[in-house]
N, C-alpha and C positions, 0 to 999 in steps of 0.2 A: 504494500500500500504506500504510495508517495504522499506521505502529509506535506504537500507543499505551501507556499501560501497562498495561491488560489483556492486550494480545499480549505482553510481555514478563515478567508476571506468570505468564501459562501456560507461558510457557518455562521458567521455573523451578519451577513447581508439578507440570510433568511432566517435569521434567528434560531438557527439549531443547536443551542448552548446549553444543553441540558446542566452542565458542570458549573455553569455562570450563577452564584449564589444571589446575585442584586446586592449584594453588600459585602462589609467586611466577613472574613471568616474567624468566627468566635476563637480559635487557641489564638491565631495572631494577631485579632484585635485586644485580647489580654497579655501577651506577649508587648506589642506596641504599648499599650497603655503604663507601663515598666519602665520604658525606654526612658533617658533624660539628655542623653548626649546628640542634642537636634543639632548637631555639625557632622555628623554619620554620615557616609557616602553610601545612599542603599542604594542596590538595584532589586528589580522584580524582573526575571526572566521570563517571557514566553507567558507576560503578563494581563493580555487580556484585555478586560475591559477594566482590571484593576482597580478593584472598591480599595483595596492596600494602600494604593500607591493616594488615590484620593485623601483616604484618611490621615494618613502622614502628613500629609503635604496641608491638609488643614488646619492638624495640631502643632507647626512650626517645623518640619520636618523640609527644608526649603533642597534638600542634594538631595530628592530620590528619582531616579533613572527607571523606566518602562524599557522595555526591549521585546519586540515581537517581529516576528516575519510576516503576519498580515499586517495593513494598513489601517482596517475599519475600524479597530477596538482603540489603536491611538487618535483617532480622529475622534471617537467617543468618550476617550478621558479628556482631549481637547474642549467638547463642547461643555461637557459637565462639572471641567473646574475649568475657567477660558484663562487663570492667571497660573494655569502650569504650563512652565516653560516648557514651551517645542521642542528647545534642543536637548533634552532629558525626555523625548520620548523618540525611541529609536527603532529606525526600520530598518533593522537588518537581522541576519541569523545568528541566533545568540552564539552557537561557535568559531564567528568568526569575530566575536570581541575581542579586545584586545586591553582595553580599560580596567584598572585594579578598584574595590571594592573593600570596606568595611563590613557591611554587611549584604548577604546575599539573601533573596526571601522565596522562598518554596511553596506555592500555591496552584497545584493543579499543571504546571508547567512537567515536571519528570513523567508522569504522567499520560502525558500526550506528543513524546516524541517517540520514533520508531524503536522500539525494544533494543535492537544494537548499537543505539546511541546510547545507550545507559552507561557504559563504563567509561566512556567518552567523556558524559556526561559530569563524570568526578573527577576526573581527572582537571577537566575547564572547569569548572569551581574552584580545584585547588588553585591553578595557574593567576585565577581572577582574583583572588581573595586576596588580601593586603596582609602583612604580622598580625598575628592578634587577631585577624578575620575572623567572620560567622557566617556560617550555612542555619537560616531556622524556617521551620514550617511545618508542612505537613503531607506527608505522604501515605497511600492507599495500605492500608493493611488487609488486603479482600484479593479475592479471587477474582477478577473482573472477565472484559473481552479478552479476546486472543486474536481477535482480527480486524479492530479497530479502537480507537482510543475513547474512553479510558482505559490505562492496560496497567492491572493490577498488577498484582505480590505481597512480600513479605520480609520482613525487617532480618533473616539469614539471609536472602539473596542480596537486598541493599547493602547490609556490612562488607559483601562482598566486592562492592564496589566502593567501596569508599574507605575502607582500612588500609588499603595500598599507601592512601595519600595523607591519612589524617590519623592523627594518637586520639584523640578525643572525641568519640562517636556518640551520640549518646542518643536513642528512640525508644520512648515510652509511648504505652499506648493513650489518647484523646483521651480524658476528662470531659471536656466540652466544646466537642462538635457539632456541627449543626445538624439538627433533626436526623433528617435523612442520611446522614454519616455516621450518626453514634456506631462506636463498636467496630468502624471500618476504618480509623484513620492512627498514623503514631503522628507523635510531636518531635523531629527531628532538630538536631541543634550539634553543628558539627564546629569543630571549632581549631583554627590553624594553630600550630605551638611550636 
């Protein structure tokens, strides 16, 4: 299956976003709400229509960075906050970034790229991450599709991708996810040392 950005551009053009919450999503808006150091360079990878990135960027959070391969969901954080800055919402493909980060945020984005990008996948977070960097969010604890995205797993196959790069792994399972997620999601929080 080619998830490229025309397939994800029609997903939003015809509104087929099942995964798209309308809002923050509850671990990381409690997460966020923690936060104090609003000179953080975040990004949100393969972020969507980014309620994250809104929020932040409302409660003084003025460095967070969007990065997606479709076009329409940046045009939709555009209209919905008009004083986020353009040049912090980025059309291109998140592995071809190149830009270091304090913090990285994980919401639905691992998720939805082709299965063989996954160890890829850790490897360009380590690469992106700044000293002292952080990978946090949330990743699927569930069985899902196999033949298109969302494509589930499980927090032994994730370590596997990510112990290569990082001493500090840490996923527990959601407390408070949203309705229809209870029970399927960890709270990831990887951290550079």
């Amino acid at each position: 299956m080619e998830l490229s950005a025309d397939f994800w551009n029609n997903k939003y053009k015809t509104n087929k976003i099942g995964w798209d919450l309308g809002e923050v999503s509850p671990p990381l808006k409690a997460y966020f709400d923690q936060l104090q150091h609003k000179e953080l360079k975040i990004l949100i990878p393969g972020g969507g229509n980014s309620y994250e990135a809104e929020y932040l960027f409302n409660k003084g959070f003025k460095n967070v960075y969007v990065i997606d391969i479709a076009k329409q969901p940046l045009q939709n954080i555009k209209v919905r906050v008009p004083h986020f800055p353009e040049s912090q919402l980025i059309y291109q493909d998140f592995f071809e970034l190149e830009e270091q980060f304090d913090l990285i945020i994980e919401q639905t984005f691992f998720c939805a790229i082709n299965l063989e990008l996954r160890p890829k996948y850790a490897e360009k977070i380590h690469f992106i991450l700044k000293p002292q960097g952080k990978l946090v969010g949330v990743l699927f604890d569930a069985i899902l599709n196999e033949d298109h995205p969302p494509f589930g797993g499980n927090k032994e196959e994730y370590l596997n991708y990510f112990q290569p790069y990082f001493k500090n792994v840490q996923m527990t399972p959601c407390y408070n996810s949203f309705q229809n997620r209870k029970g399927m999601e960890l709270f990831v929080k990887i951290q550079i040392q």
